[in-house]
C-alpha angles and dihedrals in degrees: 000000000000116000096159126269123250134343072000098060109134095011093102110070115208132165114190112221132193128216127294101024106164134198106283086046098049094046082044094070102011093068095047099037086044097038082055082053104062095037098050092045101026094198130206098223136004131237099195115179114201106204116186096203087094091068127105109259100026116137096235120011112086098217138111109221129141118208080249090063094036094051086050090066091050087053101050087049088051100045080076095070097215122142103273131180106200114207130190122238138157119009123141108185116064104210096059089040094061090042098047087052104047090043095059100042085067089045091061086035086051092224130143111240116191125262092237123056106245115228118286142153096278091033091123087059083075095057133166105035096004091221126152100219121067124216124220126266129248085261120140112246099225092183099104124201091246089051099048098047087048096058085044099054090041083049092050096051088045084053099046085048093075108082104224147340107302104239120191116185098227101213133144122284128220114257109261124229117232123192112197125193089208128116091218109106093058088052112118102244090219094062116080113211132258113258086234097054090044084052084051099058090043116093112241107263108332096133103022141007107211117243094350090078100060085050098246089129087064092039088053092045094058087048099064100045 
């Protein structure tokens, strides 16, 4: 699995999981790896994605997870303190989107939600219990205890390989000249360009090659023979 490449090696933290992790698995290996993390990096601020694709029911991810054990996660990040923006991300059924998110706004406000979802415009999306909290599904957890113990202690020793916490010193940066060979900044503003003279600037296929790349050149070839 990825673990960087270079001067970068170990700095990408990945822990390959099978179908079917649940919630006492995924808490098992998530609190210590990210726990080394933080220790190891000791970083200054958080980006923390939430994706809801890891969660049980979901149409395309292949998880187990509840909003309960997914939460959990959210807490245990935010029991560092440390300054944290939370993002959205995956998620392919609605309903335990909208749950999973809810539920975890009020996790980083600290507030109590109710059990049961009150009365809104969308309630009957939550048929048929109404209830804000989703249950696993039958799924087979194919993580084993060995497999997993095995990926924490490789990701452990990854992690102990980088000699110490990166620290970068944030500070202004001298404005940087820029000299540019375009014409574009005489250009009256109020006159749009010709079409040829926009052709002209464009490098010659680098993004798309006409109708090649819908594959009508094959198609016409075929044709013809």
């Amino acid at each position: 699995w990825d673990v960087g490449a270079g001067v970068g090696e170990y700095y990408a933290v990945n822990f390959p999981l099978k179908d079917g992790i649940d919630d006492e698995s995924y808490e098992e290996i998530f609190n210590p790896v990210v726990s080394k993390v933080m220790e190891v990096f000791q970083p200054s601020a958080i980006v923390l994605q939430c994706g809801a694709d890891s969660l049980a029911h979901d149409r395309l991810g292949c998880f187990n997870l509840t909003t309960k054990g997914h939460a959990k996660c959210v807490s245990f990040v935010r029991s560092f303190n440390v300054p944290t923006l939370v993002l959205g991300g995956g998620g392919y059924n609605i309903r335990s989107v909208a749950r999973c998110w809810v539920n975890e706004t009020s996790v980083l406000l600290d507030s109590d939600l109710d059990a049961r979802i009150p009365y809104n415009d969308y309630w009957e999306y939550f048929a048929p219990d109404y209830m804000l909290h989703i249950d696993r599904t039958p799924m087979e957890n194919a993580n084993s205890k060995q497999y997993l113990e095995r990926l924490r202690i490789k990701i452990m020793e990854n992690l102990r390989a980088l000699n110490a916490a990166p620290s970068v010193q944030m500070q202004e940066m001298p404005p940087t000249e820029f000299e540019s060979d375009s014409d574009d900044d005489d250009a009256d503003p109020d006159e749009r360009p010709l079409q040829a003279e926009m052709d002209a600037r464009a490098p010659g296929n680098e993004m798309f090659d006409g109708e090649r790349d819908q594959g009508f050149d094959t198609a016409a070839r075929s044709a013809a023979t």
